[in-house]
N, C-alpha and C positions, 0 to 999 in steps of 0.2 A: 787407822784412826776411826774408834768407833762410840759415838755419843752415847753416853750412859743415864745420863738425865739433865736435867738444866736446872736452875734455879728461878722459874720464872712461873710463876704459879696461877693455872687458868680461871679467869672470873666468871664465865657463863660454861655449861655442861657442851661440852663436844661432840656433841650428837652427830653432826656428821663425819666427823675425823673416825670416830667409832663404826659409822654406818659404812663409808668406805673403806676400811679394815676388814670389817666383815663380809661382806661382799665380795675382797679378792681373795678369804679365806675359800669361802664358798667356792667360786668360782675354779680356784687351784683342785678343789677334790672333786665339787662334783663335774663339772667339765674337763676339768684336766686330767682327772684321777689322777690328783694327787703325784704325776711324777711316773706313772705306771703304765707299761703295756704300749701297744699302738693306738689308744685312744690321744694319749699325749702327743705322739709327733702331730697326728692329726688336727688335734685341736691345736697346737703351734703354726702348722700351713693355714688353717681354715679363719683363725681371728688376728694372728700375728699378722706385724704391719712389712710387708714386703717391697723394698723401696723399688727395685725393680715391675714390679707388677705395679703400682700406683704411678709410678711415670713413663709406663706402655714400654720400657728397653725389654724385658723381658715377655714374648706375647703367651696368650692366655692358651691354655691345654699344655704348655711346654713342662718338662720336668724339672726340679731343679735338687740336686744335693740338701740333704740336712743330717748330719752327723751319719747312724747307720743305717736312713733312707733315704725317702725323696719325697719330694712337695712338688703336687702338681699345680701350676699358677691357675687360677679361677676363683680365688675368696672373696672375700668380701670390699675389695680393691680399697678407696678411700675410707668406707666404713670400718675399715680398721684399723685405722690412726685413733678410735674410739676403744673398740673392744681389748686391740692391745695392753691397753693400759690397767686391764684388770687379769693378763695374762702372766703367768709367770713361766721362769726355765729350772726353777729346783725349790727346793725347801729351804737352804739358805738363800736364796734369793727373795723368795719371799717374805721369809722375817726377816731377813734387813732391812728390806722396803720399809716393811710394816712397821718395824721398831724406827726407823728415820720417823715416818709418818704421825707415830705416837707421839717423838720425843718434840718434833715440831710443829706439826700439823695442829696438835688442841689450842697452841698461843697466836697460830695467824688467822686459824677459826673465831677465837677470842678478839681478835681485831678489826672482823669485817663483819660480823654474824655468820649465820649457818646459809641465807642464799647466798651471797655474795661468796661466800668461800664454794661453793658446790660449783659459782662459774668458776669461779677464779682458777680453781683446780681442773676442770675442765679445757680450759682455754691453757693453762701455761703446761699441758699434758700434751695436746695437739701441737700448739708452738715448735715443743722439743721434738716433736715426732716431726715435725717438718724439717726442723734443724739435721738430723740426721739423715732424713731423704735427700735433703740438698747435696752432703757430704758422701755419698751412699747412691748414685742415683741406678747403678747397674745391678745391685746389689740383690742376690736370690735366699738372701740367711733370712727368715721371720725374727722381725723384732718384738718384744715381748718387757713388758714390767710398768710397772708404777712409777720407775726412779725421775722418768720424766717432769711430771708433775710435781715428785715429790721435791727436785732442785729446784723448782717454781718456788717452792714453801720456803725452801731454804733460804733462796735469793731473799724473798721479802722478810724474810725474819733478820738477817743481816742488816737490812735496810732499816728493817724497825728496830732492833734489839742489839744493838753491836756491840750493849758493856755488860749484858746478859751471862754469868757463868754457868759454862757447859762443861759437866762432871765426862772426863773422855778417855777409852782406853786407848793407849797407844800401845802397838805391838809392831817392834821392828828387829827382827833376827832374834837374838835373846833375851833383847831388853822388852820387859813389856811391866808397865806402869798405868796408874791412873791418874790423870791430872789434871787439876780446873785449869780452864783457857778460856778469855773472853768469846763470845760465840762470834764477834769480827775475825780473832785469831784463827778461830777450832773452823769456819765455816770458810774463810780464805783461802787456808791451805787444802781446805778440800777441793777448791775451787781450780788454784796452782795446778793441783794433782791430775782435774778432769783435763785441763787445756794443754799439760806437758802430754798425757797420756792418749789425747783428739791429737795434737800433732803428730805424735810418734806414731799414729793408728796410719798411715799409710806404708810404714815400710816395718809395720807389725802384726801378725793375727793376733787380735786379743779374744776377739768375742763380747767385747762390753760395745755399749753406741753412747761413748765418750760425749760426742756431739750430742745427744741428744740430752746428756747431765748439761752441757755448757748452756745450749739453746734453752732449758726450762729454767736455769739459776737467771740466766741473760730478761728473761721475761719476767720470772718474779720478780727483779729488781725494777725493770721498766714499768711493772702493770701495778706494783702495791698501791702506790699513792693514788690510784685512782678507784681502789677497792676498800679498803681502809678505811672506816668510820672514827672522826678525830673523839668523839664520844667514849667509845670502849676504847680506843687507844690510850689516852687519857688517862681513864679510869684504869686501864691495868697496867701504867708508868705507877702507879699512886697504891695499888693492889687494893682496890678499893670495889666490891662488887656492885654492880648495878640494881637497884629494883627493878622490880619487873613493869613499874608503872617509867621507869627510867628509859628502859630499853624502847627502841624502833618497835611498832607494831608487828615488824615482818621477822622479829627477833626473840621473840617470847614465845614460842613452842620448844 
């Protein structure tokens, strides 16, 4: 199930939806190269969030497994419940993120301004990453992605938007179709997916941090209303753009 666009059409410029795109463009090549070489595993051990190394089970100089090397624990310990979040593990990882980010990320920017969306995404990014340390506490894999945060988006856009049509491709064995789904439908069953997929994560290798989609969707929905300006919500129920003498003073750059 992968969102194609929505029908919900942004009223103030996305500046930061764009600005954090770009940044874990950047980040993916020039720190990660892009997927390439031993700079990547590296850069994985060094800003990837290590649930073991952050809650002491695993001590620090120890080795530990990562595909066909090893991570030695010493990074950047809680500091990287931050950096993680601009980490990735491949190229489609990344434009997934990114493409989720895009297709929702500019409508809850559009709801709160551009500071309030820079915490908000901030805060429900660490949330998920705690979510999965909890679930995870031995755990020597480097977590790594944006998806955290980017279920934060989700969550609240649900909250906000739930009769919103989302243009979405489904692909299941052979069938694969496009199909508008209310964004409560198209964003539910995503939801269904992470918490059938977080339970079954004990007695499955997946390699995804299940928990840490549920934890970030769990906190967009808890933290919207309290980041949310009824002003541009308002006004983008109405598709009605703001003046710029309309907007918050801290809204108009």
């Amino acid at each position: 199930m992968f969102p194609l666009k929505d029908e919900n059409p942004t009223e103030i410029t996305p500046y930061v939806t764009v600005i954090i795109i770009a940044a874990n463009v950047l980040v993916w090549i020039a720190v990660q190269h892009a997927g390439m070489g031993t700079e990547f595993l590296e850069s994985l051990c060094a800003y990837g969030a290590i649930p073991g190394e952050i809650t002491g089970r695993i001590a620090q100089g120890e080795w530990v497994p990562l595909g066909p090397g090893q991570c030695l624990i010493g990074g950047l310990g809680a500091g990287s419940l931050l950096s993680s979040m601009f980490m990735h593990g491949s190229w489609m990882h990344l434009i997934g993120n990114m493409w989720f980010m895009w297709v929702f990320g500019n409508n809850i920017e559009d709801s709160m301004g551009h500071v309030r969306f820079i915490v908000f995404y901030l805060l429900t990014g660490l949330l998920a990453s705690g979510a999965h340390i909890v679930a995870s506490l031995d755990s020597g894999v480097p977590t790594v992605g944006a998806s955290g945060a980017i279920s934060g988006i989700m969550g609240a856009y649900l909250l906000l938007y739930p009769r919103v049509r989302v243009h979405t491709l489904i692909i299941f064995v052979f069938f694969v179709r496009i199909i508008t789904l209310p964004a409560m439908t198209m964003l539910g069953l995503w939801f269904a997916f992470q918490l059938l997929q977080g339970t079954l994560a004990g007695t499955m290798a997946t390699g995804v941090a299940f928990w840490a989609h549920i934890g970030g969707f769990v906190a967009g929905l808890a933290l919207i209303k309290l980041f949310e300006r009824k002003k541009l919500v308002t006004a983008k129920r109405k598709h009605r753009r703001l003046t710029r003498e309309e907007l918050p003073p801290r809204e108009r750059w």
